[in-house]
N, C-alpha and C positions, 0 to 999 in steps of 0.2 A: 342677716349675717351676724354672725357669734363669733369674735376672734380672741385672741390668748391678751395678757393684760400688757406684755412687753410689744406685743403687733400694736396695742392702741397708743402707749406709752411714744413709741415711735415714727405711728404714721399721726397724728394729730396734729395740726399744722390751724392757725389761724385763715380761716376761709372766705374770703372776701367777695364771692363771685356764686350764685346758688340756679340753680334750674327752677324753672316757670312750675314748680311741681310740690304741693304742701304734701307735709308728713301724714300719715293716717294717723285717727284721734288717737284709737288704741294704743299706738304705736310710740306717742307723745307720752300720754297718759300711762305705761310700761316704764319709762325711761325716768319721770318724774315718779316715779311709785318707787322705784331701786335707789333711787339718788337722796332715800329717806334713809337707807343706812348708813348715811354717812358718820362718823363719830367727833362729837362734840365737848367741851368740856361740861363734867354732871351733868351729860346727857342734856344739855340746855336749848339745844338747835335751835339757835337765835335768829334764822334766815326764814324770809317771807318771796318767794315767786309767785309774782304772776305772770301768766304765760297767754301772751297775744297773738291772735291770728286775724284774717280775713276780715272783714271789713274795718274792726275796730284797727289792725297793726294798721290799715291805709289812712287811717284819719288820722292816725297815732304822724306818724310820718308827714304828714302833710303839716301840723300843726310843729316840730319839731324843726322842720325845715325852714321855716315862716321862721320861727324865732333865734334861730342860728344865722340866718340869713338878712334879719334885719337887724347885725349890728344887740341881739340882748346879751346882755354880761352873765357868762355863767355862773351859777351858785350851788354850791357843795354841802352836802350837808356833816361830811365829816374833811379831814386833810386829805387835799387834792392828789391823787393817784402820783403824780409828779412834783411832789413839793420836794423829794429827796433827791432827786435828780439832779448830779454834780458831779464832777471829775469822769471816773467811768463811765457813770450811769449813764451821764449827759451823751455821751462819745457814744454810746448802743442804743441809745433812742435815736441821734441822727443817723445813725449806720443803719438803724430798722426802716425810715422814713424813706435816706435816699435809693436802699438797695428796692425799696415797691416802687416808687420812681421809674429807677430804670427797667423794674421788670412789666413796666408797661407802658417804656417810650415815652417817662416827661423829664422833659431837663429842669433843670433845678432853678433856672431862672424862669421859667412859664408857670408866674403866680396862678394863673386863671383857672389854667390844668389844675395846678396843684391845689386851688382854691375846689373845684370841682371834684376832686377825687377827697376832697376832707370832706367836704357834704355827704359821700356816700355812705359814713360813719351813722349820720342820721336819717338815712334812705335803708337801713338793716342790710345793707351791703344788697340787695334786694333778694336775701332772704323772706322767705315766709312766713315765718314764727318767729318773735323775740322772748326773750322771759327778762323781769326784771326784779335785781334780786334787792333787797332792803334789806333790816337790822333795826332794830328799837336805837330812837335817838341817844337814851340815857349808857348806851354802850361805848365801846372803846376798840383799841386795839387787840385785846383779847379775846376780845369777841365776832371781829371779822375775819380774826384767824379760823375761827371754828366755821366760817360760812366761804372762807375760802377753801377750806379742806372739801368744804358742799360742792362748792364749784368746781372744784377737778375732779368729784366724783361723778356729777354731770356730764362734765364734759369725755371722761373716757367713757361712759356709757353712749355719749350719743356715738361715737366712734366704735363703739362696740357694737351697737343695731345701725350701722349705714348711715348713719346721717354725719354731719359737718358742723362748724361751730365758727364762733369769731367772739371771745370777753370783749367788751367793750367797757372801759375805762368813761367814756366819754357820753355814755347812754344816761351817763346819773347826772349832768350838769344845767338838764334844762325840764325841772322836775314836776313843776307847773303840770303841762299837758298829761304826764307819765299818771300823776297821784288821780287825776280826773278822768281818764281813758283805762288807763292798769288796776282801777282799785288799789291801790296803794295803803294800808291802814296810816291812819291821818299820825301815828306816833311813833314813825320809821323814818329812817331817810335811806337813801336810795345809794348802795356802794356800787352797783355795773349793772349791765343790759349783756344777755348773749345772745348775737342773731342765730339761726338756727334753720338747715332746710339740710337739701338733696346740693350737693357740690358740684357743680360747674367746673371740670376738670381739665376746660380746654380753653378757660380764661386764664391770660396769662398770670392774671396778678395771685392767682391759685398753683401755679409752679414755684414760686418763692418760700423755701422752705429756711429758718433762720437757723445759722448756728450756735451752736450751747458753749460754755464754757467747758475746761475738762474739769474733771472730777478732783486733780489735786489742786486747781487754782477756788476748787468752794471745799472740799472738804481735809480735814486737816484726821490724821488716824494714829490713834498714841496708845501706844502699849503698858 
């Protein structure tokens, strides 16, 4: 399936919910071959994926969940995805959290649920494929700009051949197992994980589509 770049722009939705069904290699290997032209500063493309499937994502996962679940403190190797989160910011991450909540029947007081539906962050959403994307330690903010530019070019490509997607923010904070299972080069640290398969379109937590801000409340147009 081959669609126009405003069809993927607006059907793209974070997917949290995948079918029993891996991507074909080709098909993987297509999507990660186009997501090389992405454009970088002096052409630097400072981003390192690896991209895990079948047996190793199961170990990967098990060993991930073990250590989220007993209580390890996570560690970042650059500033954590939400360090900036304050006033608005803060107000649309709760608004993101509790509207998947109710789109899948837990109330806001049922830690357990809610404890349980966090873990699924490191269950790959039970997708099939993750990729995890790095960046040399000795880098910065200008330089995970260029790898984020990588990363939306990924992601509307996987939207563009059928597949579905989920960034995870939260795949880099327990980097141990990642660097030992993902081949990780030992002089990177780890900015997201995107889970990756076939969409599950009749879970509900895959009907939650979030809304955007408008266009004059981010952009500002001077004559």
């Amino acid at each position: 399936m081959i669609v126009q770049l405003t069809e993927a722009l607006t059907q793209r939705r974070s997917i949290r919910a995948y079918q029993d069904k891996a991507a074909e290699p080709e098909l993987i290997r297509e999507i990660f071959t186009l997501a090389q032209q992405a454009p970088s500063n002096c052409n630097s493309q400072p981003w390192h994926v690896s991209v895990v499937s079948g047996e190793a994502r199961d170990k990967l996962e098990a060993a991930l969940i073990e250590r989220v679940s007993n209580g390890q403190k996570p560690v970042s190797a650059f500033k954590p995805y939400d360090i900036g989160f304050v006033g608005d910011f803060k107000e649309r991450q709760i608004s993101c959290a509790v509207e998947l909540w109710n789109a899948v029947g837990i109330a806001r007081e049922d830690r357990e649920a809610r404890t349980e539906l966090f873990l699924d962050n490191w269950r790959f959403f039970g997708a099939p494929h993750v990729a995890f994307i790095s960046m040399p330690l000795n880098m910065g903010e200008g330089n995970a700009l260029d790898v984020g530019i990588y990363l939306q070019t990924l992601m509307l490509l996987m939207v563009d051949r059928g597949l579905a997607c989920c960034p995870q923010g939260a795949l880099a904070l327990y980097p141990e197992p990642v660097f030992e299972i993902a081949q990780v080069p030992d002089d990177h640290g780890l900015l997201c994980g995107v889970s990756f398969g076939y969409a599950d379109m009749e879970a509900d937590k895959n009907k939650l589509k979030m809304p955007r801000l408008s266009v004059d409340e981010c952009v500002t147009f001077i004559d």
